[in-house]
C-alpha positions as CSV (number, residue, x, y, z in Angstrom):
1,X,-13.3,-23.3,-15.9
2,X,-9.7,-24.5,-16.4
3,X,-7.5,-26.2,-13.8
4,X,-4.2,-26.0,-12.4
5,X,-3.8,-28.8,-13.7
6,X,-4.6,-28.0,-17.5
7,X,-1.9,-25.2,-16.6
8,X,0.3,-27.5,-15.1
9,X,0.6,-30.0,-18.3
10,X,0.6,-27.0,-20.8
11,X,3.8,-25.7,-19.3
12,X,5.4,-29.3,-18.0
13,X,5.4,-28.1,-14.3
14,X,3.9,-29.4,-11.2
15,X,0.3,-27.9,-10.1
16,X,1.8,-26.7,-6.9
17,X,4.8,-24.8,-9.2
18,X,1.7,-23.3,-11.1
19,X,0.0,-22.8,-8.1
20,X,3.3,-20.3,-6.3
21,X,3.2,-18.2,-9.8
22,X,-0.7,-17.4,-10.1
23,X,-0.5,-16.7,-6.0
24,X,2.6,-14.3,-6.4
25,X,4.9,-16.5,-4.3
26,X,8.4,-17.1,-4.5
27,X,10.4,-20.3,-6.2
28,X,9.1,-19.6,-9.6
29,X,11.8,-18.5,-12.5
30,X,10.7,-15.7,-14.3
31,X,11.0,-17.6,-17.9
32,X,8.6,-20.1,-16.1
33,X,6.2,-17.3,-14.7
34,X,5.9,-16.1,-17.2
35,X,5.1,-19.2,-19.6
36,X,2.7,-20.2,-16.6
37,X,0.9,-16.8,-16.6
38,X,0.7,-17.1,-20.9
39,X,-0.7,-20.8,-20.3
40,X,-3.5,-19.1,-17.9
41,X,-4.2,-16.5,-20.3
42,X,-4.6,-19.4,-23.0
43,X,-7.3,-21.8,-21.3
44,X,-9.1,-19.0,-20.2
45,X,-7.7,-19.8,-16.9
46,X,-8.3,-15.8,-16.6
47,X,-11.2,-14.3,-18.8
48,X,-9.7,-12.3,-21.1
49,X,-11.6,-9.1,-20.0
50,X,-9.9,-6.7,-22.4
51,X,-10.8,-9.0,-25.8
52,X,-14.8,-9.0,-23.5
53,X,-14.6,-5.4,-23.1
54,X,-13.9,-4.9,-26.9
55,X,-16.5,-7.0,-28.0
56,X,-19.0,-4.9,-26.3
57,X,-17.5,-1.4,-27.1
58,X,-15.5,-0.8,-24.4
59,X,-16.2,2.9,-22.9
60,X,-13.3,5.5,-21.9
61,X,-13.6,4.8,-18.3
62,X,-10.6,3.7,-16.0
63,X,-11.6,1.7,-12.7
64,X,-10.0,2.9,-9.3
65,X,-10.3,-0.5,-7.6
66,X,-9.9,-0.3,-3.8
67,X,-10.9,-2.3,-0.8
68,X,-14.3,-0.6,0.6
69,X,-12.7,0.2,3.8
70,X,-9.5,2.1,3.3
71,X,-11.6,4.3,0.7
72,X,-14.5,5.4,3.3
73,X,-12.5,5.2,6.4
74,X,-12.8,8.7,7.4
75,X,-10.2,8.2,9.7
76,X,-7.3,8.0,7.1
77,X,-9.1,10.2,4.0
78,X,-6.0,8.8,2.1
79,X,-6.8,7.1,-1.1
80,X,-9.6,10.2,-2.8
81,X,-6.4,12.2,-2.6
82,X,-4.8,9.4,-5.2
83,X,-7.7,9.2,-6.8
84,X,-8.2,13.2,-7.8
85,X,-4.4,12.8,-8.8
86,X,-5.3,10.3,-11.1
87,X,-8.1,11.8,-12.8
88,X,-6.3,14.9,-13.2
89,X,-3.8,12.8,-15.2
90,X,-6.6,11.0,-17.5
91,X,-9.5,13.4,-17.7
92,X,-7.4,15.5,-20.2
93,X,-7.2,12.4,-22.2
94,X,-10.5,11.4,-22.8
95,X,-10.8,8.6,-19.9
96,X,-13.2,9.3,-16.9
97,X,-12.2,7.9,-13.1
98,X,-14.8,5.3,-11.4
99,X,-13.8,4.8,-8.2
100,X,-14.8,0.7,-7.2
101,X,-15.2,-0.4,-3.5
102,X,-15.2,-3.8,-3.1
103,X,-15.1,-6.0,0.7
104,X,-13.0,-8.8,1.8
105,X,-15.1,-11.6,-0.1
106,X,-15.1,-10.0,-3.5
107,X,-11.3,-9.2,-3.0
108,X,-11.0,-13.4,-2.9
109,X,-13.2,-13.8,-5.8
110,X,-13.3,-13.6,-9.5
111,X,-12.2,-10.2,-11.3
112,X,-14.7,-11.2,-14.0
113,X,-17.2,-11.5,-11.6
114,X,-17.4,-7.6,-10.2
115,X,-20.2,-6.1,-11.7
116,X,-18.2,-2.9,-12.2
117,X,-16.1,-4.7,-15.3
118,X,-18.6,-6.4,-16.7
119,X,-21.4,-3.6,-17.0
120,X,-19.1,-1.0,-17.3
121,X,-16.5,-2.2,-19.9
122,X,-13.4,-0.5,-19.2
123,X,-10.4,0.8,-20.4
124,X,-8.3,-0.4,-17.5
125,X,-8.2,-0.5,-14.1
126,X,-6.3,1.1,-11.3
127,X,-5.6,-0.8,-7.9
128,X,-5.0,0.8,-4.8
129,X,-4.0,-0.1,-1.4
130,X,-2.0,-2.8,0.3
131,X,-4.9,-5.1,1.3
132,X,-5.8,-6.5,-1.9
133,X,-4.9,-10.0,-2.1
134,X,-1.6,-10.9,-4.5
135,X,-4.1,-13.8,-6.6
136,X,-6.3,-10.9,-7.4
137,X,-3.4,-8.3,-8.6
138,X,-2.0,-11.3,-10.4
139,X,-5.8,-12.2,-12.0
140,X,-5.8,-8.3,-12.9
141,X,-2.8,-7.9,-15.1
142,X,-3.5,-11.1,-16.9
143,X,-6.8,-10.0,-17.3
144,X,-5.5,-8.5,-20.6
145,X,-6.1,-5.0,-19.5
146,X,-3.9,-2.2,-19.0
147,X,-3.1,-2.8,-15.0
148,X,-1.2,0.1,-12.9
149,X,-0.8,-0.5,-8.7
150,X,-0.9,2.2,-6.6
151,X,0.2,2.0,-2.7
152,X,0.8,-1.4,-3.4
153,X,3.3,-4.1,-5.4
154,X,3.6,-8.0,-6.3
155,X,6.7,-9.3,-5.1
156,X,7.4,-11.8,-7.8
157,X,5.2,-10.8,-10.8
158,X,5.8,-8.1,-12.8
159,X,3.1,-5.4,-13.0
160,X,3.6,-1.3,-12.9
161,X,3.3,0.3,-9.2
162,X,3.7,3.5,-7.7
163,X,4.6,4.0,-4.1
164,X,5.7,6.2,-2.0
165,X,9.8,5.9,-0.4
166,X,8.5,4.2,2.4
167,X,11.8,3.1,3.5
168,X,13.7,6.1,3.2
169,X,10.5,7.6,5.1
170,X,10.0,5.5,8.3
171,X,14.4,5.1,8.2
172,X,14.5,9.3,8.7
173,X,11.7,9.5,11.1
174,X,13.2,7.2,13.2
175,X,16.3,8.5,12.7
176,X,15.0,11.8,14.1
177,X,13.9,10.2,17.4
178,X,17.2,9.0,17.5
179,X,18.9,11.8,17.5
180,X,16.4,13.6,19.6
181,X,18.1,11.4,22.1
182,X,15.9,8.7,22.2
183,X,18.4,6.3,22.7
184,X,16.1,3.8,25.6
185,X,13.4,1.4,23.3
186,X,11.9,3.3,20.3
187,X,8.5,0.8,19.3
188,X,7.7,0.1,16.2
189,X,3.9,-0.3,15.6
190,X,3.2,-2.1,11.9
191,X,0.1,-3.3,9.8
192,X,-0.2,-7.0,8.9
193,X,3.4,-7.9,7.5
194,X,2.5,-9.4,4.2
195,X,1.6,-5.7,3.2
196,X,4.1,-4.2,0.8
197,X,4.3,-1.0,2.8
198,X,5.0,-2.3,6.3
199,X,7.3,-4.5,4.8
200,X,9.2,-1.7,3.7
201,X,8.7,0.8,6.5
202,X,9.7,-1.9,8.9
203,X,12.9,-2.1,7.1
204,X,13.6,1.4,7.3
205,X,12.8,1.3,11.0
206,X,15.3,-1.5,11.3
207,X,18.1,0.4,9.2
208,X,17.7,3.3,11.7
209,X,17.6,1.3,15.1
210,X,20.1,-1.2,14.3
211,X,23.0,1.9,12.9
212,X,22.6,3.1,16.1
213,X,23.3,-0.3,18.1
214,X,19.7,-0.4,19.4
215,X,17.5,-3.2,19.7
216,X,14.0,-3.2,17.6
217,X,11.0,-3.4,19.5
218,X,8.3,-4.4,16.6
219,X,4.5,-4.6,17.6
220,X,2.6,-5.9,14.2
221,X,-1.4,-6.1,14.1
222,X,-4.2,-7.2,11.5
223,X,-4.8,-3.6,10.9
224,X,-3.8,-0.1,10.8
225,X,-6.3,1.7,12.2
226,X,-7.1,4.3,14.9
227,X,-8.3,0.9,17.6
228,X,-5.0,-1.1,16.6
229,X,-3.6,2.1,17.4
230,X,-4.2,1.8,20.7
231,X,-4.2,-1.5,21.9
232,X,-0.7,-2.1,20.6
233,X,0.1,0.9,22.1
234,X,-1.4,0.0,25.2
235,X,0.6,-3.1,25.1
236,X,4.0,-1.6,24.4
237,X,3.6,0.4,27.7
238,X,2.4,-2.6,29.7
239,X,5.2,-4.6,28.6
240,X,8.0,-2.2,28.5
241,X,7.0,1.4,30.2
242,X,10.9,2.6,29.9
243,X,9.4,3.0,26.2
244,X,10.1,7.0,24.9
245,X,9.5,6.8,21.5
246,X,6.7,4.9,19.3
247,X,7.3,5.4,15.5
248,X,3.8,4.2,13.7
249,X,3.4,3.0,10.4
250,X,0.6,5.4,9.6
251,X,-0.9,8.5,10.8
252,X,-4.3,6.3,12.5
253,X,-2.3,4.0,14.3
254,X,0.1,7.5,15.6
255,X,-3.6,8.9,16.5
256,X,-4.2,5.9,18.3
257,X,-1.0,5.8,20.1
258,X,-1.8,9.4,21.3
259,X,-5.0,8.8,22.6
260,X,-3.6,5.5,24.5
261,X,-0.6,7.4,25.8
262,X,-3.4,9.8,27.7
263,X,-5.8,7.0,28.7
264,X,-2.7,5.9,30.6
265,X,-1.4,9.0,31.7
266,X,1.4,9.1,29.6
267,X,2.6,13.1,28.7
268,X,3.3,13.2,24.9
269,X,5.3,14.6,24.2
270,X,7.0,15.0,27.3
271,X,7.6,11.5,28.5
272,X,6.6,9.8,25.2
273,X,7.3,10.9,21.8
274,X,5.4,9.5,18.5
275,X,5.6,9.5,14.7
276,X,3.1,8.3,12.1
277,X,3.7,8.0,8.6
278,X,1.7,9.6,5.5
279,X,0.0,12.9,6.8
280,X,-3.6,13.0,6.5
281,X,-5.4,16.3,7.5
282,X,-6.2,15.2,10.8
283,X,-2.1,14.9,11.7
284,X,-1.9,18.6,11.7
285,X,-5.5,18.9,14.3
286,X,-4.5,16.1,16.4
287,X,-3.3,16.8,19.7
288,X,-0.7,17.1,20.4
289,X,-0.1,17.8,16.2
290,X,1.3,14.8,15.1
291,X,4.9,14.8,13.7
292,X,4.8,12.4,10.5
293,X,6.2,11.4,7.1
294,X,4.2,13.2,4.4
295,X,3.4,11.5,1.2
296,X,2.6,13.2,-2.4
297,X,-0.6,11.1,-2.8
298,X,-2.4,13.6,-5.4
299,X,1.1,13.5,-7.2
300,X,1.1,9.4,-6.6
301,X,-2.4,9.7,-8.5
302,X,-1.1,12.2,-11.5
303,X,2.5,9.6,-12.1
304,X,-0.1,6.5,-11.7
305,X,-2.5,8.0,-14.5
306,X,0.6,8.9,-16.6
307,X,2.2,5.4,-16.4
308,X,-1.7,4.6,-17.4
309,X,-2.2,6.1,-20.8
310,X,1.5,4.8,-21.5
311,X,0.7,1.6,-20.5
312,X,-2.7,1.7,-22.4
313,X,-0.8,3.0,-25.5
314,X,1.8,0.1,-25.6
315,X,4.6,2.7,-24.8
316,X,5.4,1.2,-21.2
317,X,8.2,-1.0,-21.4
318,X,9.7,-1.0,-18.4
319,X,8.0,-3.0,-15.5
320,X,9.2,-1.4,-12.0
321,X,8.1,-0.1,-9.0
322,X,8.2,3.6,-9.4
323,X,8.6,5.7,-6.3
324,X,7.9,9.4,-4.8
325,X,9.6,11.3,-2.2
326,X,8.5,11.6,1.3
327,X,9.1,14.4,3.4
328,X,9.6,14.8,7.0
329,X,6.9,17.2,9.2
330,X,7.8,18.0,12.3
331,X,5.5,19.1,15.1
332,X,5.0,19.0,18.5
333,X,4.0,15.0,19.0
334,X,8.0,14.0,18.8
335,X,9.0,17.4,21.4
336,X,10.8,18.7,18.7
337,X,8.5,21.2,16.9
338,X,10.3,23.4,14.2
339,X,8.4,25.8,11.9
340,X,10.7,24.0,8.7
341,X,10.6,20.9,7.7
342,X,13.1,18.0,7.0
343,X,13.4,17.7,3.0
């Protein structure tokens, strides 16, 4: 296999310059990213799957590559709704949807060496979710084939993603506490904060708190689950129990916080409001109903599929981060239910 270094004395930069652009890091130029990327390409640095795939007639299959967890975590049934999106968008063109689950280890590994690309020879392949590592989204698109990102983005390379307006999302629901009169410490409970979309939700959160001259209170775990939920929950009220609001960066950790709240006695929403973020069928079941940020993920899956067969047809010039509009539910977790609501 080719070194950094190869790379390195191909493009007349240092192996640790090489070493920032192939790991999606910053203090690259984008002239030398992409040369770097090229060079890659050109030793075989990255196995040219899509010249492979040809070679051994490629089938009409498009890979929905995910990390096994978030895809069978029946706590946050997020991702099949992307994925039905997307195969409404290709299965009227031909292509046919294999969803991939793949763990931590195989996440750090080779593309090449997944047994899905090389027995099954696709077309090109569809990432999803914010846990999958930047070197392996990088190793993707220079893979040679057609790459689209999904709940997910490089910060520094350019490849295609679709994502929902976290931001503007987690800035209006905490803006809603807000003026619900929260105006005491509103918490902030976030996923690992190299993720894209706690990243952005946290600066949404921030926008809101800090226009109304209050101070953040962040809480950031490994996770976002249901358990992280609750222990950062469980904190927040140990460590500051004037706390009246908790905004969480997805609907498990909001689920979380609610069952924390009662294990410690805490009335939601009477004494303690909460927000989650993306509005997964158990939001509306959970008790109290859980007020959220809702997210078109079946229409996330149709614009990803689109981008796809533009992408696959060389018609997708423009590289960006394309985005969908959240909405605002409001129920009874927050104290303010409403039958409508916020667009």
């Amino acid at each position: 296999m080719s070194t950094l270094r190869e790379i390195a004395d191909r493009v007349g930069v240092s192996v640790a310059t090489v070493s920032r652009a192939l790991n999606d890091k910053p203090g690259v130029g984008a002239d030398t990213r992409r040369r770097i990327l090229d060079a890659a390409q050109a030793v075989e640095y990255f196995p040219n799957l899509a010249a492979r795939s040809l070679a051994t007639s490629r089938t009409q299959s498009v890979l929905f590559i995910i990390h096994r967890r978030q895809f069978l975590a029946g706590e946050d049934p997020f991702y099949p709704y992307i994925m039905q999106g997307l195969e409404e968008a290709l299965t009227s063109e031909g292509y046919a949807v294999m969803p991939v689950t793949l763990s931590a280890s195989q996440l750090e590994g080779s593309l090449a060496s997944i047994p899905a690309i090389r027995q099954r020879r696709p077309a090109a392949i569809v990432l999803a979710g914010p846990d999958i590592p930047s070197p392996f989204l990088v190793a993707a698109s220079a893979s040679g084939l057609p790459t689209i990102l999904v709940d997910n983005a490089t910060r520094e390379t350019s490849i295609p993603a679709v994502l929902p307006g976290n931001e503007e999302g987690c800035k209006r629901a905490t803006m809603h506490l807000i003026e619900a009169h929260h105006q005491s410490d509103i918490a902030l409970l976030r996923g690992p904060s190299d993720w894209v979309s706690s990243e952005e939700r946290t600066d949404g959160y921030l926008a809101a708190v800090q226009a109304a001259g209050l101070e953040p209170l962040i809480m950031t775990a490994d996770d976002t689950t249901i358990e992280t939920g609750q222990e950062t929950t469980r904190q927040v009220l140990e460590a500051r129990p004037e706390t009246t609001a908790i905004v969480a960066i997805n609907d498990a950790m909001a689920i979380g916080a609610l069952r924390a709240a009662r294990k410690m006695g805490r009335d939601v929403p009477k004494n303690l409001a909460i927000t989650g973020f993306d509005d997964i069928a158990w939001a509306a079941y959970s008790d109290p109903p859980l007020t959220t940020v809702r997210v078109p993920t079946i229409e996330m899956g149709r614009l990803a599929g689109r981008l796809l067969i533009d992408r696959m047809a060389g018609s997708l010039t423009e590289i960006s981060r394309t985005r969908v509009d959240t909405r605002l539910i409001i129920r009874e977790s927050c104290g303010c239910h409403q039958e409508e609501s916020s667009e």
